[in-house]
N, C-alpha and C positions, 0 to 999 in steps of 0.2 A: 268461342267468345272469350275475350281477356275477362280476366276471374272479377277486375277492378267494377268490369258492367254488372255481373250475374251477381256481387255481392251485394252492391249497390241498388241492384232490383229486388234483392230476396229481404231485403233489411230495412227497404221501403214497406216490401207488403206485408211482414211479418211485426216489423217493431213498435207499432202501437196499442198489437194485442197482445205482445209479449212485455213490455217494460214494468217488469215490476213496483209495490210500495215498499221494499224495501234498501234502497238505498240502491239501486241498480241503475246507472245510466249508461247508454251506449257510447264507446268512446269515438268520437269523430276520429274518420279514414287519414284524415291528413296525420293527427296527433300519432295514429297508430301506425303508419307510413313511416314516417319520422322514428319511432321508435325500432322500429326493428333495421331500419340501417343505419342506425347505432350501434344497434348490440350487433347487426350483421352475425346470427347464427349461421355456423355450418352443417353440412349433411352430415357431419359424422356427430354431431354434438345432441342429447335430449333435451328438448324443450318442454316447457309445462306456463300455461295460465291455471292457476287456482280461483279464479273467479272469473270464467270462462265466459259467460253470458252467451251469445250467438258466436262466437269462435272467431271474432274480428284480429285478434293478432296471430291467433295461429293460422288463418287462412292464407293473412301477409306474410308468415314465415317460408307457407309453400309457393306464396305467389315471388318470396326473394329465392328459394330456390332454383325457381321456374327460369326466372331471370339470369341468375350466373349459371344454370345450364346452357340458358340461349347464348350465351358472351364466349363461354369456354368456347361450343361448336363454331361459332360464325371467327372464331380468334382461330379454330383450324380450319378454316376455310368449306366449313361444311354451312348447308341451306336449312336454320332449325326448323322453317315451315313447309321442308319438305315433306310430305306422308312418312317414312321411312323413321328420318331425326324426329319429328312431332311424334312420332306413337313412344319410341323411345323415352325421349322427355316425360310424357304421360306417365310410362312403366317406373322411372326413375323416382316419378314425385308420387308415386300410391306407395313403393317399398319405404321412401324418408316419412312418408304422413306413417305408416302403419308403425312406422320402429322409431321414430325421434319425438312425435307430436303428442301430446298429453295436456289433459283442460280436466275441470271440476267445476262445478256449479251446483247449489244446493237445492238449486229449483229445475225440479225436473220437467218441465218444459221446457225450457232455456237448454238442457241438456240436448232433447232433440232439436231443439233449432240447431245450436251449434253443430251436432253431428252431421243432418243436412246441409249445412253450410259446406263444412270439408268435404263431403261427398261430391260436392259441384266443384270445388275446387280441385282435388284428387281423383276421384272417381271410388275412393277407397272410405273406408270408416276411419278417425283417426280414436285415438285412448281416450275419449271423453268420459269421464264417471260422476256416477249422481254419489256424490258426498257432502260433508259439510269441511270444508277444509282446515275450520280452525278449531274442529273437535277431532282431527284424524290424528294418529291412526286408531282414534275410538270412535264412537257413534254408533247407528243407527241405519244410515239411509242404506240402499242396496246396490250401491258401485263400491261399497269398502273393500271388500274382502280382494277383488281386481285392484282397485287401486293400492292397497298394502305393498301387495305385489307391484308393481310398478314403481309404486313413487317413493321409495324408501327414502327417512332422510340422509341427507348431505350426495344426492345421486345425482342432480339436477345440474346442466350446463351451463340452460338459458330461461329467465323469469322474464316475461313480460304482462305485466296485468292490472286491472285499473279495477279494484274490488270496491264493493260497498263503500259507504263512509257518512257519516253524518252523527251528529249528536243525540239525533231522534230515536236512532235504532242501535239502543249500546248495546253491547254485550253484559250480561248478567249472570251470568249462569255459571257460580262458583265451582262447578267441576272442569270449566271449559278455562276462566281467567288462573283456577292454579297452575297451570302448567306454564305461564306467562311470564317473564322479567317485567314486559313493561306495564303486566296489569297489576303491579306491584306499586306501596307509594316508594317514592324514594326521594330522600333529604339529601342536602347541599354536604359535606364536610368540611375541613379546616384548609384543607387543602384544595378546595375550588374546584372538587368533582363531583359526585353523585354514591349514595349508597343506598342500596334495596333495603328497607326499613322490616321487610319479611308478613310486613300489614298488605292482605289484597282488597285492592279498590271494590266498591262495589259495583262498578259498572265503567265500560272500556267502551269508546269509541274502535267500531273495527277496524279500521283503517288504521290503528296502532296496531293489533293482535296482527292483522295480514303483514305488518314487516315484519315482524319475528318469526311470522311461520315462513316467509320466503326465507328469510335467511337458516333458517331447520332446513331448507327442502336444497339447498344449496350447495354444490358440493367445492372444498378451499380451490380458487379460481375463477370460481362460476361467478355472473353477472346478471341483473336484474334491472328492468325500465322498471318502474311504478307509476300512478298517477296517483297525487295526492294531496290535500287541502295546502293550502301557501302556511296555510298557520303552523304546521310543522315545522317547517323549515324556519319560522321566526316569532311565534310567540313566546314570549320568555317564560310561559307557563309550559312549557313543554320541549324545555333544554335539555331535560333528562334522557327525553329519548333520543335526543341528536347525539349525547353523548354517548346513548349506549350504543347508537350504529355505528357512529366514530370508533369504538373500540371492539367492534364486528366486523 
């Protein structure tokens, strides 16, 4: 069955009793379609969503894999729905899911959704870890110690992820925003830029913390979709951060 039905039915029956209160919405297929034949990752490249939810873009990652296999075979003139090419293909997309694909999610339920997700998609488990992403690589929960190992920063290809966000559920938790530029204030200077004041806010919408931590988990080259309130990109209370991606 094409991955687009079986995701489409698993995400019907699962996503009402899974969509969290905190700030967790499931990103629409089209939105996450779109995204990934932008960044068009390749099979040699590692991918990672750090706010994984049910594993909607990493599933479309295997499902673009899936795709430029079928294009390469049928461009040499082979049948990719024959038995023979189709198991191949299969074989091809469980070794990319097990060695390129990487997600996180704090809520461990969402963990297993998304790992059953991939498993329909690949037939393999892909790197899903129960962590908190924008306390790693400290914390608490019991995927760290695996994910350490894996997601070291500046290692990462390909970001695509559409994390938490909202002003209801800030971040507070002064061990979590020190590590932060942008949970820093920061004043205008004379020169029409921005400087870290070295004062931490008390409280960060995460949707600011999650670009900094992509861009940590990013290696010089690497490239990143996000989904993210419009206010970023144009409230003028929040030039700061534009500036400081601008110079990221």
């Amino acid at each position: 069955t094409e991955l687009d039905a079986k995701g489409a039915a698993y995400q019907e029956i699962v996503g009402n009793n899974l969509r969290g209160d905190r700030g967790q919405y499931f990103t629409p297929r089209k939105a996450i379609g779109l995204m990934i034949k932008m960044l068009d990752p390749k099979p040699e490249q590692k991918f990672l969503d750090p706010a994984c939810g049910t594993g909607g873009f990493a599933v479309e990652a295997v499902a673009h894999q899936g795709r430029r296999e079928k294009a390469r075979r049928k461009a040499e003139d082979k049948d990719p729905d024959a038995t023979v090419e189709f198991m191949d293909i299969q074989k091809f997309l469980g070794e990319y899911t097990q060695k390129r694909i990487h997600g996180c999610d704090f809520d461990p339920f969402l963990v297993r959704a998304s790992q059953m997700n991939i498993v329909m998609a690949s037939n393999v488990l892909g790197n899903i870890f129960h962590v908190n992403s924008l306390e790693f690589p400290e914390g608490h929960l019991g995927g760290l110690d695996d994910a350490k190992k894996a997601l070291k920063f500046a290692s990462v290809d390909i970001i695509a992820t559409n994390p938490p966000f909202g002003s209801d559920i800030p971040v507070t938790d002064k061990n979590i925003l020190r590590h932060y530029d942008l949970a820093h204030n920061w004043e205008r200077t004379d020169g029409n830029e921005f400087r870290n004041t070295g004062a931490i806010k008390s409280a960060v919408a995460p949707e600011v913390l999650f670009i900094e931590r992509c861009m940590n988990w990013l290696k010089p080259g690497g490239r990143m979709g996000i989904v993210l309130p419009d206010g970023i990109l144009g409230n003028p209370g929040d030039e700061y951060i534009r500036w400081w991606v601008m110079r990221h």
